[in-house]
C-alpha positions, -999 to 999 in steps of 0.1 A, spaced: 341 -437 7 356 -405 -11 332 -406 -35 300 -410 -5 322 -380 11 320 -360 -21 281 -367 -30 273 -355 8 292 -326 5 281 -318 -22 247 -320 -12 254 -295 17 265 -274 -3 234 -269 -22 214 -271 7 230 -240 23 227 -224 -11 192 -230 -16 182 -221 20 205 -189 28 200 -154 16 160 -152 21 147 -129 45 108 -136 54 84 -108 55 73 -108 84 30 -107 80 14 -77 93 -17 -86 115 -49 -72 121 -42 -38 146 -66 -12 156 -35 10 157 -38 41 128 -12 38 101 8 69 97 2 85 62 31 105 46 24 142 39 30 133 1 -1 107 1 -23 136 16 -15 160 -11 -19 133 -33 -52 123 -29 -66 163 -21 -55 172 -54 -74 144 -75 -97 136 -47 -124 171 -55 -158 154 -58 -179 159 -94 -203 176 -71 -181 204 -63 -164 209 -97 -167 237 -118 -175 236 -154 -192 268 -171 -184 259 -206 -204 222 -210 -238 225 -220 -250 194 -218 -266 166 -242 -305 181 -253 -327 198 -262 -312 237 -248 -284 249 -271 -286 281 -255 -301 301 -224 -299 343 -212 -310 344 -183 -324 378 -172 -302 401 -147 -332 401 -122 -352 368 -108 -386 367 -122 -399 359 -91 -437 348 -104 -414 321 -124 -391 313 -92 -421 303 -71 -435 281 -96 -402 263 -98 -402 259 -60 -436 244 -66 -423 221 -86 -395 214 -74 -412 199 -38 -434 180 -59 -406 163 -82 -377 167 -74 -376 167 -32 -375 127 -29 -336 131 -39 -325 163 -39 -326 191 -9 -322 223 -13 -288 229 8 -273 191 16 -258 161 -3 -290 136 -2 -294 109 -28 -290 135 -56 -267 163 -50 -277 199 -33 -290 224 -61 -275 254 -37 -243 276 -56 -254 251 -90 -252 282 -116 -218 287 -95 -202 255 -109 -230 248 -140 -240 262 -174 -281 272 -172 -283 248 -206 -262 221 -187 -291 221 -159 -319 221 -180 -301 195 -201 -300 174 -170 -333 178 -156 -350 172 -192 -327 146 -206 -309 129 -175 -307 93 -195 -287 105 -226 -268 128 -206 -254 100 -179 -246 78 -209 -224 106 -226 -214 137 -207 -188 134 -186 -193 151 -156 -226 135 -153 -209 101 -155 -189 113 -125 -220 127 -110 -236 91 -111 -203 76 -95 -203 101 -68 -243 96 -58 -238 51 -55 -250 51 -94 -285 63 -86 -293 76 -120 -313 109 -122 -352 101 -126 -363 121 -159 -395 129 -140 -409 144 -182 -409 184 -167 -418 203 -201 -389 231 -210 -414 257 -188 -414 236 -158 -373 232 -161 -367 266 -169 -390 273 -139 -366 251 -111 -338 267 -126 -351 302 -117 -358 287 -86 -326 276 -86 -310 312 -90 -330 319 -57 -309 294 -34 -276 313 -22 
């Protein structure tokens, strides 16, 4: 009997021992209530959170065929028309002039871009999506709808971008 005593006492023992000392979580379900966000998670994400579109980088060039660009002080505005000819014809399907569409909005570019890193990107969007960084981010930021190379000669790119120097 004393040893039956000790084996169930023993037993209860380690079956309070096993079962005390956990604490269930207590599953969150589905609420239509909005979650309170801590003013450290804001400024966390507003610091890292600045789209590619909206970055400024005058010192990348780009991956192609313009190693360098001087633009002249005024618009040649013969060249700037042609562009905007071109431009509706080509480019239009993804990109308008002053809103985020498929492609991003060519208003303020020579703001955040090089001239070269434009051109670049209008005559050589395939090499530089698969190796320049910010046009990496770009494709992220646009779904990953890569940039059409829609084969503009160096006259017809140099062309948008003096259209390009038109759009304030």
């Amino acid at each position: 009997m004393k040893k039956s005593l000790k084996i169930v006492a023993v037993f209860a023992v380690s079956l309070l021992m096993s079962c005390g000392g956990k604490e269930e979580k207590k599953k969150e379900g589905f609420s239509y209530e909005k979650k309170e966000t801590t003013e450290q998670q804001v400024e966390t994400k507003t610091e890292t959170s600045t789209p590619a579109s909206q970055k400024v980088d005058l010192t990348n060039k780009g991956i192609g065929p313009i190693k360098s660009i001087t633009l002249a002080p005024e618009i040649d505005q013969a060249m700037a028309t042609h562009g905007a000819d071109v431009y509706k014809k080509m480019c239009m399907a993804c990109h308008r002039p002053d809103k985020k569409f498929i492609g991003p909005a060519p208003t303020g570019i020579l703001e955040r871009r090089t001239p070269e890193w434009i051109m670049n990107m209008i005559l050589n969007p395939e090499e530089m999506v698969q190796n320049d960084p910010l046009a990496k981010e770009l494709l992220i930021e646009f779904n990953g709808s890569p940039m059409a190379n829609q084969n503009l000669t160096e006259e017809e790119a140099r062309a948008v971008l003096e259209y390009f120097r038109t759009l304030k």
